[in-house]
Structure formats: structure tokens, C-alpha cells
C-alpha positions as CSV (number, residue, x, y, z in Angstrom):
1,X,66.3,93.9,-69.0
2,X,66.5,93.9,-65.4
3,X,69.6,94.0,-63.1
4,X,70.3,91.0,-61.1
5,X,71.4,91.6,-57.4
6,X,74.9,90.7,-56.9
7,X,74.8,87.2,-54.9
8,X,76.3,88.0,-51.3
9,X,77.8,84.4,-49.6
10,X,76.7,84.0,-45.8
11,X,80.2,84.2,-43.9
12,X,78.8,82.6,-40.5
13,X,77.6,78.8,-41.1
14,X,74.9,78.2,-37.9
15,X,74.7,75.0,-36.2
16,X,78.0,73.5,-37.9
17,X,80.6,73.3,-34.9
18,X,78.4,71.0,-32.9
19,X,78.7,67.3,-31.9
20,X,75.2,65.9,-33.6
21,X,73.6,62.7,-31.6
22,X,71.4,61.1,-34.5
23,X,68.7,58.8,-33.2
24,X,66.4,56.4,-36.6
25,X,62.7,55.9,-35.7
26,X,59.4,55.0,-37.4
27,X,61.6,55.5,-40.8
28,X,62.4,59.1,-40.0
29,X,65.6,60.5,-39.1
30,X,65.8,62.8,-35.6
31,X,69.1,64.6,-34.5
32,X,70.0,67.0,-32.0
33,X,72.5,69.7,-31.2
34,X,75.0,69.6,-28.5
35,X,78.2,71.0,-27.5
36,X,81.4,69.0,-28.3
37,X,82.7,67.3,-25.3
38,X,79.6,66.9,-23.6
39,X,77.5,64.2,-24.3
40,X,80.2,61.8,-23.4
41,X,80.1,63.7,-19.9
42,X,76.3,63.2,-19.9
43,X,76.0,59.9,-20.4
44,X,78.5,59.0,-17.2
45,X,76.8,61.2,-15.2
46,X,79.6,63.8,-14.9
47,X,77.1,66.9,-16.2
48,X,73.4,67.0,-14.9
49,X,72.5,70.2,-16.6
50,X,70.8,69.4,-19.8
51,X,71.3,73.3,-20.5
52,X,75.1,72.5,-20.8
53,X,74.9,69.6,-23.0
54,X,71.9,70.9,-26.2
55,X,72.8,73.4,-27.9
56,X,68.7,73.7,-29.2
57,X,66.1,71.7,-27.0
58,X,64.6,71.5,-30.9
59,X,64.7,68.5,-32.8
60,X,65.9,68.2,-36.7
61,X,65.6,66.1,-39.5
62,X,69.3,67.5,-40.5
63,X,70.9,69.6,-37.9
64,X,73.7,71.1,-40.6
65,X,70.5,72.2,-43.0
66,X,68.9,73.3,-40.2
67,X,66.1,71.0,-40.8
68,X,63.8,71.1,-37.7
69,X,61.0,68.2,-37.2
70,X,57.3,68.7,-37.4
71,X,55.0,68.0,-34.7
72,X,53.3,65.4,-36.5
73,X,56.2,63.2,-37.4
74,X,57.5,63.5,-33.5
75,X,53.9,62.2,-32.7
76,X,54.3,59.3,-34.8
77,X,57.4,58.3,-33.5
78,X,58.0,59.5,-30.2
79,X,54.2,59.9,-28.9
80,X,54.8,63.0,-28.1
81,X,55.6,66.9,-29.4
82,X,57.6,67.5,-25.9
83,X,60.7,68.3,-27.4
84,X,62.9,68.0,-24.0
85,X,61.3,64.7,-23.4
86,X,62.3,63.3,-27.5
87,X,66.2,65.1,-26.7
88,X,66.6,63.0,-23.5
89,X,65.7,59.6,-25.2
90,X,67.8,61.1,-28.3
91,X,70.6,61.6,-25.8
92,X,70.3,58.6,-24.5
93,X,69.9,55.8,-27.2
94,X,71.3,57.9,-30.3
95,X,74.1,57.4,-32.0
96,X,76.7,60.2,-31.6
97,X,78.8,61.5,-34.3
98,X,82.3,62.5,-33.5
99,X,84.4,64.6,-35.2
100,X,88.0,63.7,-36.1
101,X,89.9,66.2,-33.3
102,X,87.0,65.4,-30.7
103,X,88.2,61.3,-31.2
104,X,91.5,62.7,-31.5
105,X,91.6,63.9,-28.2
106,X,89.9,61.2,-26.7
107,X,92.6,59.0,-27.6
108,X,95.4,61.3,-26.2
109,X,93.2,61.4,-22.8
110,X,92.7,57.7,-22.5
111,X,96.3,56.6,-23.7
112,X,97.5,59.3,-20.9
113,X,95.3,57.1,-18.2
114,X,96.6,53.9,-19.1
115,X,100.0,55.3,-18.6
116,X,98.8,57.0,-15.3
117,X,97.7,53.7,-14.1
118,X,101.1,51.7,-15.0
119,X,102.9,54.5,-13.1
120,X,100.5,54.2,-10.2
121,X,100.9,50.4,-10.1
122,X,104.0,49.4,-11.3
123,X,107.6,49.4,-10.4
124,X,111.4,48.6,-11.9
125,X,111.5,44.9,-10.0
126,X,115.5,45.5,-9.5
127,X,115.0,48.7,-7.5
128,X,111.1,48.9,-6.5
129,X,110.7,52.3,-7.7
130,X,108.4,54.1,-10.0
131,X,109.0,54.9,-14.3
132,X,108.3,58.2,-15.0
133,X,105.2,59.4,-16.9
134,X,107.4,59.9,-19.4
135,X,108.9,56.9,-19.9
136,X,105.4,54.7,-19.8
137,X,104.0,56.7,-22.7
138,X,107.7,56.3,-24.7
139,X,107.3,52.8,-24.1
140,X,103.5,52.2,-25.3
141,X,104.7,53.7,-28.4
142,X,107.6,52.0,-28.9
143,X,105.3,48.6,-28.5
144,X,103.0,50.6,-31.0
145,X,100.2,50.1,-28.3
146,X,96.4,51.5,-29.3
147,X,93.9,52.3,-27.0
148,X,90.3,50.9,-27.2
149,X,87.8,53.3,-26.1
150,X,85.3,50.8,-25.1
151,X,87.7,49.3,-22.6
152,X,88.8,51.2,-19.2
153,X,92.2,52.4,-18.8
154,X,92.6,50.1,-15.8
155,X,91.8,46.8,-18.2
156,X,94.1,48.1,-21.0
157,X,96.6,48.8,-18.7
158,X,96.6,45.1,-16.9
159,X,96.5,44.0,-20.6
160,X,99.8,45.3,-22.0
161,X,101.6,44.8,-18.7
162,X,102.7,41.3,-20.1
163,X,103.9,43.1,-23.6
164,X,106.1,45.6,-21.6
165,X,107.4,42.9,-19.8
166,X,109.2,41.7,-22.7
167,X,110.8,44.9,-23.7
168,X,112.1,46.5,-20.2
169,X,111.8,45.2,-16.8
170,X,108.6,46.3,-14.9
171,X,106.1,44.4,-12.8
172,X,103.3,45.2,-10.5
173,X,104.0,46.8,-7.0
174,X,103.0,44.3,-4.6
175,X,100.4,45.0,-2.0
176,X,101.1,45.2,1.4
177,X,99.2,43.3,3.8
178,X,98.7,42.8,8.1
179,X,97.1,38.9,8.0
180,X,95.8,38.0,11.9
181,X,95.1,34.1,12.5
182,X,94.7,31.8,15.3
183,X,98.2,30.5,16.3
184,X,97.3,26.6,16.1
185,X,96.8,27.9,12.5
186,X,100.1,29.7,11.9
187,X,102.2,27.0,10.2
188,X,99.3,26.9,7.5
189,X,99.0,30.4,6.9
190,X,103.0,30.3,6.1
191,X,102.7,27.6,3.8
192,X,99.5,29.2,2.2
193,X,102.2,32.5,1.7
194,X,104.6,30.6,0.7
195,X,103.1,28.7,-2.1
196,X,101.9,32.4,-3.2
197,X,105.2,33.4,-3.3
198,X,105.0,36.3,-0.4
199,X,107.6,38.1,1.3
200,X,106.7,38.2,5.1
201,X,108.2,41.3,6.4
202,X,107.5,40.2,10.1
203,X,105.6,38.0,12.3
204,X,104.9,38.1,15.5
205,X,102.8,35.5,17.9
206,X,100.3,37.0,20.4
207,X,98.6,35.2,23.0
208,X,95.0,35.5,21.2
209,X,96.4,35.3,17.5
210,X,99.8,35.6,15.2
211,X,100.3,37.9,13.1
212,X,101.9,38.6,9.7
213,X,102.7,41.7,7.7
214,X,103.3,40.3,3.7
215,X,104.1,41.4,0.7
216,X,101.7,39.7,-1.6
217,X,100.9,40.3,-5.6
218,X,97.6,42.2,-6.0
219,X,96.2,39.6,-8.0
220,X,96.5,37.3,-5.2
221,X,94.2,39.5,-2.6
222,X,91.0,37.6,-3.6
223,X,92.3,34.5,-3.3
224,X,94.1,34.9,0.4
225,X,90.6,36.6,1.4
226,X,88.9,33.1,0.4
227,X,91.4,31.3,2.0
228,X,90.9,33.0,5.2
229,X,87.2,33.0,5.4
230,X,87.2,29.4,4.5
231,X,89.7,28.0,6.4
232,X,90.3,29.9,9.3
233,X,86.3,29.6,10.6
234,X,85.9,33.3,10.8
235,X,88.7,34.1,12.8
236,X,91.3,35.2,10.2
237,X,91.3,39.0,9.7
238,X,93.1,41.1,6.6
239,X,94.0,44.3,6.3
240,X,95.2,46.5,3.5
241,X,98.6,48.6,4.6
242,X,99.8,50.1,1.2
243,X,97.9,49.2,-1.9
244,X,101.0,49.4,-3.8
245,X,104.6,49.3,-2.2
246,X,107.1,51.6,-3.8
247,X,110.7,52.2,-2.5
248,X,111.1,56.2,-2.0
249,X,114.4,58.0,-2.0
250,X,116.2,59.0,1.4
251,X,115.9,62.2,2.6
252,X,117.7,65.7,2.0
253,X,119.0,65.6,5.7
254,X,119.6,61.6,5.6
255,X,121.8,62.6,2.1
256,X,123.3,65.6,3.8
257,X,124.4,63.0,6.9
258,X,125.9,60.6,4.5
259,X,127.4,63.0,2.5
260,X,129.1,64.6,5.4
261,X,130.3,61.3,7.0
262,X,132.2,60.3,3.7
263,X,133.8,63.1,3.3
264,X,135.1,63.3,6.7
265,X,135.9,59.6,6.7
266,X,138.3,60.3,3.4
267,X,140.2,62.8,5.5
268,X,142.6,60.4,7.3
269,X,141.1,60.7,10.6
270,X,142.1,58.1,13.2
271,X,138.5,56.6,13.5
272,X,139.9,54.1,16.2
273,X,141.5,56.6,18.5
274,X,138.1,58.2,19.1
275,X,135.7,55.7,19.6
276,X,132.1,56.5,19.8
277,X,128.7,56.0,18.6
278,X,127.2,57.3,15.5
279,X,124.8,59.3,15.9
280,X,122.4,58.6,13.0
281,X,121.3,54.8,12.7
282,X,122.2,55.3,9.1
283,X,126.3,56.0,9.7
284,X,128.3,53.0,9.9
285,X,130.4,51.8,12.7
286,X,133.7,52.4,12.8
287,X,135.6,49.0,13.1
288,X,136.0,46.8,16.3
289,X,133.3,49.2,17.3
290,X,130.0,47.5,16.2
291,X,127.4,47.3,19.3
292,X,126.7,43.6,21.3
293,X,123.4,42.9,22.2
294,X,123.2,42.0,26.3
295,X,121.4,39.1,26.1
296,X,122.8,37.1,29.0
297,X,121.6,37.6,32.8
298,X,125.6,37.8,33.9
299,X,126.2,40.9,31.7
300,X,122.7,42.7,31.1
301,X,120.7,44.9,33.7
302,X,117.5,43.9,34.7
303,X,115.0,44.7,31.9
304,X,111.9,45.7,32.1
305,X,108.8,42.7,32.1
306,X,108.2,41.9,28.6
307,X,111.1,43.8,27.3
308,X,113.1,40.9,26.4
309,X,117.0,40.7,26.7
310,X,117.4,43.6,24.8
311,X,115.0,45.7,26.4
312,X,116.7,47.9,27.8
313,X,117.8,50.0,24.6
314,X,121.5,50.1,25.5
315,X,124.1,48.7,23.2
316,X,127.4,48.5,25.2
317,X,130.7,49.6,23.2
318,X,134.4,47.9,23.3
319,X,136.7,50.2,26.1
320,X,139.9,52.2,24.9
321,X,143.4,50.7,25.7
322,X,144.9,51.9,29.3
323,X,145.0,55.7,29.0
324,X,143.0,56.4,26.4
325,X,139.9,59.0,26.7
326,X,137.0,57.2,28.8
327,X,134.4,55.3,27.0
328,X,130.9,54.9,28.1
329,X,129.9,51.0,28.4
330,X,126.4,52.0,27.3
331,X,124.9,54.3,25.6
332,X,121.2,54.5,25.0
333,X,120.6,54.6,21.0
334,X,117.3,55.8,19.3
335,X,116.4,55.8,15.7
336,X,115.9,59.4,13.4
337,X,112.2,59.0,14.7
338,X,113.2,58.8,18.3
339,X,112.0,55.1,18.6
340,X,114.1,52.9,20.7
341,X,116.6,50.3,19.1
342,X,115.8,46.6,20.6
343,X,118.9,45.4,18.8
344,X,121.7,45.6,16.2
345,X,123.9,43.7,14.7
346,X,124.1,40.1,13.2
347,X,121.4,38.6,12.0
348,X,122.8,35.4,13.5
349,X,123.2,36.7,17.4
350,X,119.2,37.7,17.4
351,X,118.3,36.8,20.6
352,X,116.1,33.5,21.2
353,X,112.9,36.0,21.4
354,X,113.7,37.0,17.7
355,X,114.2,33.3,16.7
356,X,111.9,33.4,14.0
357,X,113.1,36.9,12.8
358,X,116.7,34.8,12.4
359,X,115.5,31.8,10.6
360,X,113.7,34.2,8.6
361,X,116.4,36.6,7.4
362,X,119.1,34.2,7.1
363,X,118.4,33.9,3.8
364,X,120.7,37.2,3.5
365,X,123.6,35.8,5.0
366,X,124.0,32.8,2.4
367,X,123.5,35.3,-0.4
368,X,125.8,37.4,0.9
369,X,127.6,37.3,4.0
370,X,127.7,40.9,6.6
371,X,124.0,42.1,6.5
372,X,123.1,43.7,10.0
373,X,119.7,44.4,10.9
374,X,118.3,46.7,13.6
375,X,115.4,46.0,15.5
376,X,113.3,49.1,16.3
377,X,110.6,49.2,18.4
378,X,107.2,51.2,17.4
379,X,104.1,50.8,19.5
380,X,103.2,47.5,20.2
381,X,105.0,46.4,17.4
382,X,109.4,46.1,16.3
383,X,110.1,47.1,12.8
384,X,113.2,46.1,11.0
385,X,115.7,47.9,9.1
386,X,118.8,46.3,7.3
387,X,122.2,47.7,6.8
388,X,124.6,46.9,3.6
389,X,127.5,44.9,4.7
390,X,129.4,46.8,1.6
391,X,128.4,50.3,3.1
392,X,127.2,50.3,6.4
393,X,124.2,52.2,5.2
394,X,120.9,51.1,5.6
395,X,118.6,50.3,2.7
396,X,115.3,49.7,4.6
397,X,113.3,47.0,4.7
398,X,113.5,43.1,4.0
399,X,113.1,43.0,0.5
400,X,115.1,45.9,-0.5
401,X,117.7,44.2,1.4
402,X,117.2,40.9,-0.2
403,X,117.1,42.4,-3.8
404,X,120.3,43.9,-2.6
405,X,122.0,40.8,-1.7
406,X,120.5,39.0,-4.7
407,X,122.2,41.7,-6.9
408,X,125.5,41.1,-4.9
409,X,125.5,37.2,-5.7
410,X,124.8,37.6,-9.3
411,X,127.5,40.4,-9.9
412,X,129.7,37.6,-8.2
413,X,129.0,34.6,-9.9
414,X,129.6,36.5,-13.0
415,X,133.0,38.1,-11.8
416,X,134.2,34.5,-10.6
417,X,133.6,32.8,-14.7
């Protein structure tokens, strides 16, 4: 009786830890081999070498088996025995099996770009910043949120917006927008903003066309485009500033300033037998010492054509009592970026060449009372910047002043029942 040879298992299994595309023609079955994480990359157009992608420019019946196709049976259903020719179509129309940790991670990826977007896009409406990363992907969870891979992290993100909404406040960052239209056209361009619910930041009315810098909702850009090519004859022009407006922290040297001010302000120092001028726009005035516009011809210098009343830059400051260190009348201020300062202080006493400015950011005053505002000039145009009538600091623009001052009214009403 013969000896049998001792069976010896294969410890290395070929052409298992691949990503199979599986294609059904002409009755027959036809797979290919390819590297896991690749095929998806082909088919977008990330990878061009096909070297990268197969594994084996031969065709199987059953990759696992090892399986290849005969010539004869690629004839019949490809019309051809050019393998690299039958993998491309394969590639292309086949059906590709995924293993559990390849759709595994393709999940994580896509639910980390859908938070990536609502970072990117969205803010806390009560303080216009950013969430954290972080946070998004906490809050998906929490609203047990699953990702559909045939959908782009863009759509899905737009989609559960609403669904956050309900758990936490968030909403999209607002675009920010320079409109130019004709100025017989200017009261209807308002009214157009207004119905949309925009925050004009400023306007100003040039001799060819007024202009508008707004804060609009992005799902409104499509819209205001129409309306200004329609409307407006050709004439109207938009242009894209920010695509989304986020408020950013102040700076380390802006914290240090503040930080130093309070603390020598706590020390009992006699702010009002040293008058003077702070030096950063940010530091508040000491009291009886905030600056007067010269806006009348009796008490202001000749300014410069087109400079306005305020023109000149100079903010004039109350004198000491008899005997007490000289005061300068005026002093020449400039903002941390150097930029002249047309004017500060009320937002009632804007002078008559800020009129619309003042009708516009009265709003403030009735919802609570103090706000300042400091005209700076930039270029050709004036930016504005608002100061808190509970701190004298200054929060920045309009609508971070105006969430401010909504803030303000509501912590009121609620104190007052």
C-alpha cells in the first residue's frame, strides 16, 4: 500500500485583496482586478494611469478562482481578444464590488465633507462666527444624520441645514455683495433689498451710478442677478466681495490694548485731570471728552474740495479749566491702519453729506440708545465702524453692531417683566 503525501495548505491566497469590477454580457460573466480605492478615482478622472488602477490587464470569469476568459468567449461578447480595450469598457460600465471597510471609509470621508461644507458656510446667527469641525460632526450624529453616496456633500449639506436648525442655532453666512446701478434707479434697487431682506452696509451716490455694498443670503444671488439684468437695461453691475461673511476675533495687539487700558482705568486714575486722546480707535473716551465733528463754516478750517465738513481729519477736544495743562484744540486722528477718520461720534450729528448713513443706522439708537460710529476713509470709499455704548469698544461693522443692540433690547425687555 502506497504512502499518501501529507496535504500542505497554500498560506498566500492570490488575487483576494482586490476591489473586483464585474461587468454581464452575451450570458457570460467578465471581471477584472483592481486596487482598492481606485476605480472610484478612475471614474472622476482623478487617476489617468490605467497601470495604477488593474491589478492584471487579463480578464476572468472569477477573479477569486482565478478563472481567466478565453479568447473565444471575449470574441463573442466584446468583438474583440484586446484585453486592455474589454478592461476599459469593464471599468467603465461594470458593476463594482465593494468591500465592507472600503464603504466604510467612504462613508467617514463623505460625512467629514458635509461637515467641512457647514463649517465653510455656516455661522452661530447670534455672534456670526464659525462651529468648529468638531461640533458639526457631534451634531450630525446627534440628528442621527446618514450620508448618501450618490448625492454631493454640498447637496447633503444644504439638505440637513433645516434639521440642524431645529436643534441649535446656525444659519448660512450671508454673502457679501458691491451692487452698481443708475441713480434714477436707486430707490428701486432699495426696495428690491429690502423685500430680500439685506443688510446694506453702505451706499454711496456717484455722479454716473450709486452704489451699494449688501449683505444678501446666498440663495438670493441668482435672483438679484435677474433682477439687475432685467430691470436695470444692462447698466446694473454685481460683484462678489466675500462669498461667505464670518465675524473674526480681534487681534493679539488690539487684546493686549484693551487689556492694558482696563487695567489702568481700575487704578483710580484721575482720567479728567489729564485729558487727551486715545490713541487706538478702539479705547474709549474718557467722559466730557468725546470728539465734535466741525461741521459749521464759523468753527471748521477750510477743507479740502470734496472733503466735506469733516474733511479735514481733526476732531477738536473740550479745553482744561484756567490753569490746567494746555490742551490741543485739534488733533489729527487715524485709524490702526493709518486711514484718516472723517468723523466720530453720534450717529444723530452725521453731517448732511452722511444723511443717508444717519437715516440708515438709526435704527441702533431706538434699540438701544449711545451707539457711536466712526467714519473712516479708504480710497475712494468711507467705511464704517461702530462703537458699544456699554464699552466704548468697537465691535465692527453694521450688523455686528445691530445684533449687538438687538441682544441689548431683548436682555431688557426681559429684565423689565
Amino acid at each position: 500500500m502506497g504512502s499518501r503525501g501529507v496535504f500542505q495548505p497554500v498560506g498566500q491566497k492570490r488575487l483576494t485583496n482586490v476591489a473586483v469590477v464585474r461587468m454581464k454580457k452575451a450570458g457570460q460573466r467578465f471581471e477584472v482586478a483592481c486596487y482598492r480605492n481606485k476605480v472610484q478615482d478612475w471614474r472622476a478622472g482623478i487617476e489617468k494611469d490605467l497601470d495604477e488602477v488593474l491589478q492584471s490587464t487579463s480578464v476572468f470569469h472569477n477573479v477569486s478562482k482565478g478563472v481567466a476568459a478565453k479568447d473565444k468567449d471575449l470574441q463573442a461578447a466584446f468583438g474583440t481578444t484586446d484585453h486592455t480595450a474589454i478592461c476599459l469598457e469593464i471599468l467603465a460600465r461594470g458593476e463594482l464590488q465593494v468591500s465592507e471597510e472600503e464603504r466604510k471609509m467612504q462613508y467617514e470621508h463623505l460625512f467629514k465633507d458635509v461637515a467641512s461644507v457647514l463649517v465653510d458656510k455656516c455661522v452661530n446667527p447670534e455672534s456670526g462666527r464659525p462651529y468648529t469641525l468638531a461640533l458639526i460632526e457631534r451634531a450630525l450624529r446627534d440628528v442621527h444624520f446618514n450620508v448618501d453616496p450618490k448625492h454631493s456633500a454640498k447637496q447633503q449639506a444644504l439638505e440637513v441645514l433645516p434639521l440642524l436648525q431645529k436643534h441649535f442655532p446656525i444659519q448660512r453666512a450671508r454673502m457679501r455683495l458691491k451692487l452698481s446701478v443708475p441713480v434714477a434707479q436707486r430707490q428701486e434697487m432699495v426696495d428690491k433689498l429690502k423685500s430680500y431682506d439685506a443688510v446694506i452696509e453702505s451706499s454711496d451716490i456717484l455722479p454716473q451710478a450709486a452704489t451699494f455694498v449688501v449683505l444678501v443670503d446666498p440663495g438670493l444671488f441668482r435672483h438679484l442677478n435677474t433682477f439687475l439684468q432685467s430691470t436695470m437695461n444692462g447698466k446694473g453691475r454685481m460683484e462678489v466681495v466675500n462669498f461667505a461673511v464670518m465675524a473674526e476675533g480681534i487681534t493679539a495687539d488690539a487684546f493686549a490694548s484693551e487689556t492694558i487700558h482696563t487695567s489702568t482705568s481700575g487704578r483710580g486714575y484721575a482720567a479728567d485731570a489729564h485729558p487727551a486722546v486715545p490713541a487706538h480707535p478702539n479705547q474709549p473716551y474718557a467722559t466730557g471728552q468725546q470728539p465734535s465733528v466741525l461741521n459749521s463754516t464759523a468753527d471748521a478750517p477750510t477743507a479740502p474740495a470734496g472733503a466735506g465738513a469733516a474733511g479735514t481729519g481733526l476732531a477738536s477736544v473740550a479745553v482744561g479749566p484756567a490753569g490746567a495743562a494746555a490742551v490741543p484744540t485739534a488733533v489729527p486722528r487715524k485709524n490702526q491702519e493709518g486711514s484718516p477718520v472723517v468723523y466720530r461720534g453720534p450717529i444723530s450729528q452725521l453731517p448732511e453729506e452722511h444723511a443717508s448713513r444717519r437715516e440708515r443706522f438709526a435704527e441702533l439708537d431706538e434699540l438701544q440708545p449711545g451707539w457711536q460710529v466712526e467714519l473712516r476713509s479708504k480710497g475712494d470709499s468711507v467705511e464704517a465702524a461702530f462703537y458699544s455704548p456699554d464699552t466704548g469698544t468697537c465691535v465692527g461693522a453694521y450688523t455686528n453692531a445691530r445684533r449687538m443692540a438687538l441682544a441689548a433690547k431683548k436682555a431688557s425687555a426681559a429684565a423689565a417683566q
